[in-house]
C-alpha positions in Angstrom: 0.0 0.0 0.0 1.5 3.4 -0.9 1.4 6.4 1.6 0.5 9.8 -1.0 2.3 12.7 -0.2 1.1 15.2 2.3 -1.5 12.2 4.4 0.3 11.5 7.9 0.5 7.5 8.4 -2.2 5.9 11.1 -0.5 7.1 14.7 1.1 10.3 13.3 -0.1 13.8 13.8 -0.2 16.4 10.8 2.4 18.7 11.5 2.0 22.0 13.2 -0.9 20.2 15.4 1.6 18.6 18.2 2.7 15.5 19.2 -0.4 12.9 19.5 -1.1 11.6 23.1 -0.4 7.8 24.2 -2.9 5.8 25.1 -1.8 5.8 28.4 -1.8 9.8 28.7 -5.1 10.0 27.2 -6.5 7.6 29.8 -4.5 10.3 32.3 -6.2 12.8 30.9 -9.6 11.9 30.8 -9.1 10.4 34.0 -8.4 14.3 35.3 -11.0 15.6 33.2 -13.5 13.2 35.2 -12.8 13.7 38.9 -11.9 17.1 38.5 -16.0 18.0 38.9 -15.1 15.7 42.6 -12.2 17.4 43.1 -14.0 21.0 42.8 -16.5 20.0 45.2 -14.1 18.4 47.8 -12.2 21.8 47.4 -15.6 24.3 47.7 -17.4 22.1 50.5 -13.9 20.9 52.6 -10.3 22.6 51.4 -11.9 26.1 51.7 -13.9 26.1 55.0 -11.2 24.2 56.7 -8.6 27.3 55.4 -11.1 30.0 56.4 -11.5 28.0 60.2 -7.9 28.6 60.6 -7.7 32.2 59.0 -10.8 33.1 61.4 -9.5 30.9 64.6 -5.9 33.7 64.0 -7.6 37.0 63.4 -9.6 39.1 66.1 -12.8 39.0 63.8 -16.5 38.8 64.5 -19.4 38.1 62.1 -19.5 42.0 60.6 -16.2 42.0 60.1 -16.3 39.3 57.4 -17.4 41.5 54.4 -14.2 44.1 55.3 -11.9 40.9 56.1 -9.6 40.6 53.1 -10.2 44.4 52.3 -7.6 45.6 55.3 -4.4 43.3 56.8 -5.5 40.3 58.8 -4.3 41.3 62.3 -2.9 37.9 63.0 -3.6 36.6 67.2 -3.7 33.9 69.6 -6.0 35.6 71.7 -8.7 33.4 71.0 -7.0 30.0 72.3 -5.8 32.5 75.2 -9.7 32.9 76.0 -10.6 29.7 75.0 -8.0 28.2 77.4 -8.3 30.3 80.2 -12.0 30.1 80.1 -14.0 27.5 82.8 -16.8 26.8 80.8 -14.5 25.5 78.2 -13.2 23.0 80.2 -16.2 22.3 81.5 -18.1 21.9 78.1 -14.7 20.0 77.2 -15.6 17.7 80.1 -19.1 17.2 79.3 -17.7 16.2 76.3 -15.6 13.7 77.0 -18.0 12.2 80.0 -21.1 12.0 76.7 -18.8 10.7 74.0 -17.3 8.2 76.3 -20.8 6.7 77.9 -22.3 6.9 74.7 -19.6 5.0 72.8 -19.3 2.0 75.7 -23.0 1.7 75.9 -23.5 1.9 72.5 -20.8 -0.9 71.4 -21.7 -2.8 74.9 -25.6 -3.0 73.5 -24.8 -3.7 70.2 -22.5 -6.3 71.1 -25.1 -8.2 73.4 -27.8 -7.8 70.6 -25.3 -9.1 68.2 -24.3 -12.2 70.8 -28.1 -13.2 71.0 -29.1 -13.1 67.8 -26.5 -15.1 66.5 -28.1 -18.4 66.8 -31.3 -19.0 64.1 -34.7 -18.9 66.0 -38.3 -18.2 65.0 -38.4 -14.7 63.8 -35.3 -13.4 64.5 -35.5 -11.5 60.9 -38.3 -9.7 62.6 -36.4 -8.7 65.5 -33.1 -7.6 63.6 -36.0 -5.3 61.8 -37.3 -4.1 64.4 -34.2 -3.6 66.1 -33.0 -1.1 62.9 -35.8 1.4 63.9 -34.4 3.9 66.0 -31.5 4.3 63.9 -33.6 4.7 60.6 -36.0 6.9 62.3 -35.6 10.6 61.4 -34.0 12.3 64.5 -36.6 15.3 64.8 -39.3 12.4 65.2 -36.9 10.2 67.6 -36.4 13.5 69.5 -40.0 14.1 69.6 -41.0 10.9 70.9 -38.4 11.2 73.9 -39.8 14.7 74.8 -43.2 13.8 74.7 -42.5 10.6 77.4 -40.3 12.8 79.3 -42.8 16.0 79.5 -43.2 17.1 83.3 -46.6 17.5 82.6 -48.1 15.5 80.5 -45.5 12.5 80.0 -45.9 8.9 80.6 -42.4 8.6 82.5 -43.5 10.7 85.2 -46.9 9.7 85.1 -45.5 5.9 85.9 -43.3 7.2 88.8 -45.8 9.6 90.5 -48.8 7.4 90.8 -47.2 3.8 91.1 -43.2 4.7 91.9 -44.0 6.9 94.6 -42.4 9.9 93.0 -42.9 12.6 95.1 -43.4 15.2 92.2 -43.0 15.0 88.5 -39.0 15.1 87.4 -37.7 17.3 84.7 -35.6 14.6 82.9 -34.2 17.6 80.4 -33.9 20.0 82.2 -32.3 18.9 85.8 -28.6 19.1 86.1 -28.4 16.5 89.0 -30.9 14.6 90.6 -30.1 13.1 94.3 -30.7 9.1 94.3 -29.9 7.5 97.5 -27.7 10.6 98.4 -25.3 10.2 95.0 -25.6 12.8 92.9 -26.9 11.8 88.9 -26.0 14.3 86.3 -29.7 13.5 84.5 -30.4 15.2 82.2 -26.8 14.7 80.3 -27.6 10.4 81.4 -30.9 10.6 79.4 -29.3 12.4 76.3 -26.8 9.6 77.1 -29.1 7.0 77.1 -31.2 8.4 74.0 -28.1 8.6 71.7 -27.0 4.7 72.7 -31.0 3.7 71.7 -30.5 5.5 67.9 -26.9 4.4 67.7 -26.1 1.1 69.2 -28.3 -0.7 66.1 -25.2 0.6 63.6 -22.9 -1.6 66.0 -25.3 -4.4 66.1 -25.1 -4.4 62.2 -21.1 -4.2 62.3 -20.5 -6.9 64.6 -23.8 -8.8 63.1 -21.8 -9.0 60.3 -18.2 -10.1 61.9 -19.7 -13.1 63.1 -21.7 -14.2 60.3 -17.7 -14.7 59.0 -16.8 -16.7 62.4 -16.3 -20.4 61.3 -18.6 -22.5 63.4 -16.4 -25.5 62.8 -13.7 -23.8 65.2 -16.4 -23.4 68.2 -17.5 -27.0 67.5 -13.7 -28.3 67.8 -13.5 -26.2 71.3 -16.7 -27.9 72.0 -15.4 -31.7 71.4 -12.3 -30.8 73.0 -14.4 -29.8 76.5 -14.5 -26.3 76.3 -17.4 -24.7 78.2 -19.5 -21.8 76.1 -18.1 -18.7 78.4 -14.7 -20.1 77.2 -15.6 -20.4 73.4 -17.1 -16.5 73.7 -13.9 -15.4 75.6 -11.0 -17.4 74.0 -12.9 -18.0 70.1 -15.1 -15.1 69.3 -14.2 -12.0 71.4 -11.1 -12.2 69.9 -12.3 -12.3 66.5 -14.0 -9.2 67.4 -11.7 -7.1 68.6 -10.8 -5.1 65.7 -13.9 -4.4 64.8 -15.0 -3.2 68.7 -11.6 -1.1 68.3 -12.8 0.2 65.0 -16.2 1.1 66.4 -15.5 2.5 69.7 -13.3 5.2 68.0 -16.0 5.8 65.6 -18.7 6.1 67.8 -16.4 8.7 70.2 -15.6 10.7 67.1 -19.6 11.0 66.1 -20.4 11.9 69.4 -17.7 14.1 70.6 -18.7 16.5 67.8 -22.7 15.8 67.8 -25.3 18.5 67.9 -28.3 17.6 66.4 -29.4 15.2 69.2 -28.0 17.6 72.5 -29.6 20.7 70.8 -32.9 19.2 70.2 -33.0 17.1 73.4 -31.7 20.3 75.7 -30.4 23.1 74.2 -27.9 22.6 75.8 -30.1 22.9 79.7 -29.3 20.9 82.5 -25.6 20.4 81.9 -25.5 19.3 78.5 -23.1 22.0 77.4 -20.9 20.4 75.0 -18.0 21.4 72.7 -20.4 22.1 69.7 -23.2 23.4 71.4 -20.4 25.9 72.8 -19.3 26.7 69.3 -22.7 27.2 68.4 -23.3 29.9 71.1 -19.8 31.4 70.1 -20.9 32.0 67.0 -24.4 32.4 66.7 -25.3 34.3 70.1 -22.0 36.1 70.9 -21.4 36.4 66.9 -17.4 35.5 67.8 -16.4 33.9 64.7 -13.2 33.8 65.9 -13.8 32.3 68.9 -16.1 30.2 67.6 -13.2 28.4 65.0 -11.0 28.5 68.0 -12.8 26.0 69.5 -13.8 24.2 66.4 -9.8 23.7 66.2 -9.6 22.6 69.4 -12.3 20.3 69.1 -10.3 18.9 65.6 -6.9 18.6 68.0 -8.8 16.1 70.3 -9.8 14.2 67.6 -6.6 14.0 65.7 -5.1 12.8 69.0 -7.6 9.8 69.3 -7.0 9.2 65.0 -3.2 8.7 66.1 -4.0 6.8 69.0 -6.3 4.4 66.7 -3.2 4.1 63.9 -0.9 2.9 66.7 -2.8 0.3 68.3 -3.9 -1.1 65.3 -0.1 -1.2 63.9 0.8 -2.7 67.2 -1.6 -5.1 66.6 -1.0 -6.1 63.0 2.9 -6.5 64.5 1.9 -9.2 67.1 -0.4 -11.5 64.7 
């Protein structure tokens, strides 16, 4: 086959038009030219915000001052950690904190666990009860919420209408609204126990599911050797399957502490933050929506992001320590 003069051979580019792409840089390049919509977003929605938290958390600047912000130099500060850190309710909203996200995250892998444990074996209806079990955590949060409140009303709930008339309750209790309640002379933070206790009943199904899952991949054929060989069933749930667990309990506890350390939804519409249930975000909140601090408000929105870096590296290192001994 002859090649005319002046028509560039199959692979070739006409001259003055460039060197024709591989096939390997046009996969490149479309590859680019598809995530970069991704990209954009990741940038707009997380990049950005995160650079404007720290520019804010530096600056003496409050809400009014955001249209002039860039117009003048940024008076660069560290008088907002200085207040921050100096502050008692911080530390105290930092305890609450800590105290929610801790009780929350044992009770909800503790619950999860034991409904996992007892479910395992087949039984008449037990797809019914995994169902039903799912509710609370598929239920919208502003109708879980709602539910709570009304069986907690003071007035009108069925809570307090059990414990005055059969419990002997000497008056109706204000379950959201009382910081500590007196039981047998020990003093009970309430009302951050019964945010406490709602955020396990919405939560704990996720952990159900996880660990649900784990053992559905736990050989049975192991637990029937340990059997044979004389081992009793508290020793074949400590020594076989606990173990087999244990990275995914490690997995959810830090998850769960994470989600709650910087929840909102579920404290604001419980308590508004009433009866001791001040915590980190509600406090950024009030920073910045009632005080209109921005600065102070990303000051403790950093802070809040230190604590949870910490518990990330904490996480990394256990579970390299643990790869190293198996």
């Amino acid at each position: 086959m002859t090649i005319s003069e002046g028509t560039p051979a199959s692979g070739t580019s006409p001259r003055g038009t460039g060197r024709q792409l591989s096939r390997s840089g046009r996969d490149n390049r479309n590859g680019l030219l598809l995530t970069a919509p991704t990209f954009l977003v990741i940038v707009v929605a997380s990049i950005l915000p995160l650079v404007l938290v720290v520019v804010f958390a530096f600056s003496e600047v409050r809400l009014v001052d955001i249209p002039r912000l860039f117009a003048e130099p940024i008076d660069w500060s560290l008088g907002n950690f200085e207040r921050a850190l100096t502050n008692a309710s911080f530390w105290q909203a930092l305890g609450t904190t800590v105290l929610y996200a801790t009780l929350t995250m044992v009770g909800s892998v503790g619950v999860g666990l034991v409904l996992a444990l007892a479910l395992r074996r087949p039984f008449p209806g037990r797809g019914v009860v995994r169902a039903l079990l799912l509710v609370p955590y598929v239920l919208p949060i502003i109708a879980a919420v709602t539910i709570w409140q009304t069986m907690l009303n003071p007035q009108y709930g069925i809570v307090n209408a059990i414990g005055t008339q059969f419990l002997g309750w000497p008056s109706a209790v204000g379950f959201l609204s009382t910081t500590t309640l007196d039981v047998w002379g020990i003093p009970i933070p309430l009302s951050l126990l019964v945010v406490v206790l709602f955020e396990i009943w919405t939560s704990a199904p996720l952990s159900f599911l996880f660990l649900t899952a784990r053992l559905q991949s736990v050989a049975p054929s192991i637990e029937e050797a340990a059997a044979l060989d004389g081992a009793s069933g508290r020793q074949v749930l400590t020594k076989i399957v606990l173990p087999q667990l244990r990275g995914v309990i490690l997995l959810l506890c830090l998850l769960r502490f994470i989600w709650t350390f910087q929840s909102f939804n579920e404290v604001y519409l419980l308590t508004e933050g009433a009866g001791g249930t001040q915590v980190m975000a509600l406090k950024v909140y009030t920073e910045l929506v009632q005080r209109l601090d921005i600065g102070s408000a990303a000051a403790y929105g950093l802070l809040m992001s230190v604590v949870l870096v910490a518990l990330l590296v904490v996480y990394v290192v256990l579970s390299r320590k643990r790869v190293d001994v198996e």
